[in-house]
OpenMM code with the backbone's topology and positions (N, CA, C; nanometers):
from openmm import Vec3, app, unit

residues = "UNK UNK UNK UNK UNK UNK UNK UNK UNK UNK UNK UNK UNK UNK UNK UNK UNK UNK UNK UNK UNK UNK UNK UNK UNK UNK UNK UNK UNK UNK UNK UNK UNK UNK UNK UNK UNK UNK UNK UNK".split()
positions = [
    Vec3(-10.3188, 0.9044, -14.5325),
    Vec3(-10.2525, 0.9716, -14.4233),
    Vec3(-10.3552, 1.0037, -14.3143),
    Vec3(-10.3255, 0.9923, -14.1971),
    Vec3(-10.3756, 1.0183, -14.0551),
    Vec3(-10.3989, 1.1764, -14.0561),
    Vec3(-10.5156, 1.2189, -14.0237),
    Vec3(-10.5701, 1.3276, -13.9616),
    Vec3(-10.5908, 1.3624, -13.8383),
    Vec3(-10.5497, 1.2755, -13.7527),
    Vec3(-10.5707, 1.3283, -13.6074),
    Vec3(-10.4704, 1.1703, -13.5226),
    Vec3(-10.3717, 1.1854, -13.3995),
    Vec3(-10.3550, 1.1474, -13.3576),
    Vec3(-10.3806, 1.1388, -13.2291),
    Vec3(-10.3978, 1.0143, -13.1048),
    Vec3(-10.4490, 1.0430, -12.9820),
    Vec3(-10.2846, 1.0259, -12.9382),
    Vec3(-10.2601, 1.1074, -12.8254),
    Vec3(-10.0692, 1.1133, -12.7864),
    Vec3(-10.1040, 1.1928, -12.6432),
    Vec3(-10.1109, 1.1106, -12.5065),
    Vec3(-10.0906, 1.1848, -12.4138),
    Vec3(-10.1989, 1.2243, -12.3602),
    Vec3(-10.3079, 1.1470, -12.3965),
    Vec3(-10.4393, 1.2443, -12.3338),
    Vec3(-10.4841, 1.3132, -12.4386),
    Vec3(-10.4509, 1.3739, -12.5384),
    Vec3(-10.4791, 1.4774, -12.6253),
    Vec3(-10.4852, 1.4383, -12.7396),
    Vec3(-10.5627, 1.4913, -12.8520),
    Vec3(-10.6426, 1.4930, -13.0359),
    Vec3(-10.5608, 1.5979, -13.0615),
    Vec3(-10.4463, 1.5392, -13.1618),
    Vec3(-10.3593, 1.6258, -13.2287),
    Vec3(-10.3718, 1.6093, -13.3908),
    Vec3(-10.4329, 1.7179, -13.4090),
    Vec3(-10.4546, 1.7381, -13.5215),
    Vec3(-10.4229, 1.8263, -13.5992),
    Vec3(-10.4190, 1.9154, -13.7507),
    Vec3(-10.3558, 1.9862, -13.8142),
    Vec3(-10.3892, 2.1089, -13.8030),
    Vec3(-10.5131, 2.1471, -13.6956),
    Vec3(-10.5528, 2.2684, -13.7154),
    Vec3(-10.5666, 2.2884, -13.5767),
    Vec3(-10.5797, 2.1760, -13.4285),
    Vec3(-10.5888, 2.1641, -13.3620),
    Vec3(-10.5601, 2.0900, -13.2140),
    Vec3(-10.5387, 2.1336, -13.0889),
    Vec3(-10.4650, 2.0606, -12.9697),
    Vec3(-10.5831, 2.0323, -12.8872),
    Vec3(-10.6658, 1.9270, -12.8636),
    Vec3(-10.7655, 1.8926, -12.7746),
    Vec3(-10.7546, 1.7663, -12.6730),
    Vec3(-10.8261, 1.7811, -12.5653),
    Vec3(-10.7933, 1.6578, -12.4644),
    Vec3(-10.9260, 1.5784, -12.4925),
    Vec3(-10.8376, 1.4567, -12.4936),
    Vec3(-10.9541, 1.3334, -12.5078),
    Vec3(-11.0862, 1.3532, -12.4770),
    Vec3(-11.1875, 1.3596, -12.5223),
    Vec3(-11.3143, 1.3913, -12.4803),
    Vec3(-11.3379, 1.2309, -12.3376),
    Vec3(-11.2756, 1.1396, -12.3496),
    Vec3(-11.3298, 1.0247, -12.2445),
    Vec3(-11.2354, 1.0566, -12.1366),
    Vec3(-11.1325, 1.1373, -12.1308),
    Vec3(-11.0660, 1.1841, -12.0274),
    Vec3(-11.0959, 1.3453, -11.9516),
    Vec3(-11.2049, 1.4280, -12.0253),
    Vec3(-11.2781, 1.4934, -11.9983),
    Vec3(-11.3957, 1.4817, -11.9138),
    Vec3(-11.4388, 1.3645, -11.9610),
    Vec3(-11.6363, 1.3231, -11.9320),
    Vec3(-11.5419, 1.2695, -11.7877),
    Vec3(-11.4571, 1.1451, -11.7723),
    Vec3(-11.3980, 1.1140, -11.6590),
    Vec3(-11.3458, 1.2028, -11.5705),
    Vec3(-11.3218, 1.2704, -11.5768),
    Vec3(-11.2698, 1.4252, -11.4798),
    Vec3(-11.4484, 1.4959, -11.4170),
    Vec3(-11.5347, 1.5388, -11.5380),
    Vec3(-11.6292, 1.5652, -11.4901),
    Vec3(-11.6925, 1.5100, -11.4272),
    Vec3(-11.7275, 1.3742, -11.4018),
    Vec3(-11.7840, 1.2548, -11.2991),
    Vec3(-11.7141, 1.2387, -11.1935),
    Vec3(-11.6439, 1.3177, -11.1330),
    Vec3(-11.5493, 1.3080, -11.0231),
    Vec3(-11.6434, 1.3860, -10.9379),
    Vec3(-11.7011, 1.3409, -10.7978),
    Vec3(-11.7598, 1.4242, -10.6805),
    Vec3(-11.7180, 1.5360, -10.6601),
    Vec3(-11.8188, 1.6431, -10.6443),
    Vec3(-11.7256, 1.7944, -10.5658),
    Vec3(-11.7050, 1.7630, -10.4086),
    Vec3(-11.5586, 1.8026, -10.3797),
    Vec3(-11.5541, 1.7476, -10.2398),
    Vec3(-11.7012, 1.8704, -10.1437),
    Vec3(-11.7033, 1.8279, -10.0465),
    Vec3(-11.7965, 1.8773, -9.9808),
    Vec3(-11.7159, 1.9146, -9.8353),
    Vec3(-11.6051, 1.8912, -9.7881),
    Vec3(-11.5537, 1.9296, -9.6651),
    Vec3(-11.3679, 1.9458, -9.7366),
    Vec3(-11.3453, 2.0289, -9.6027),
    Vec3(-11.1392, 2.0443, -9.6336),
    Vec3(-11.0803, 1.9207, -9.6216),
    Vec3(-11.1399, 1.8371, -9.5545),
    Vec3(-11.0733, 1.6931, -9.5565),
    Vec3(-11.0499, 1.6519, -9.6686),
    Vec3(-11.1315, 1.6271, -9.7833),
    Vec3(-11.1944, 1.5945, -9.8820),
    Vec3(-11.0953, 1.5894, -9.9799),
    Vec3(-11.0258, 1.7463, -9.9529),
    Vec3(-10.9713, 1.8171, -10.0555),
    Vec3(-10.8046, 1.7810, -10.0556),
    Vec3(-10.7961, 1.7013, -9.9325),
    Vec3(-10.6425, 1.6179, -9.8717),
    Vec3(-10.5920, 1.5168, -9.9767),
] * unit.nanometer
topology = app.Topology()
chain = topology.addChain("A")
for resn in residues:
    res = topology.addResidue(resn, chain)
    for name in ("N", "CA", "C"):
        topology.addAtom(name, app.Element.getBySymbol(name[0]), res)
């Protein structure tokens, strides 16, 4: 039996609800905008 499923972005597991760690690291490598344009 399976201990953890990936469903949605997220590690669903029996004790626990977590987001993909490679959809994490990808979010964090995203530029901070630097102007209000940016942020359009």
């Amino acid at each position: 039996m399976r201990n953890q499923v990936d469903y949605l972005g997220f590690t669903l597991t029996p004790e626990e609800i977590q987001p993909q760690k490679k959809k994490v690291e990808a979010i964090q490598q995203i530029a901070e905008p630097r102007k209000k344009r940016e942020l359009r």
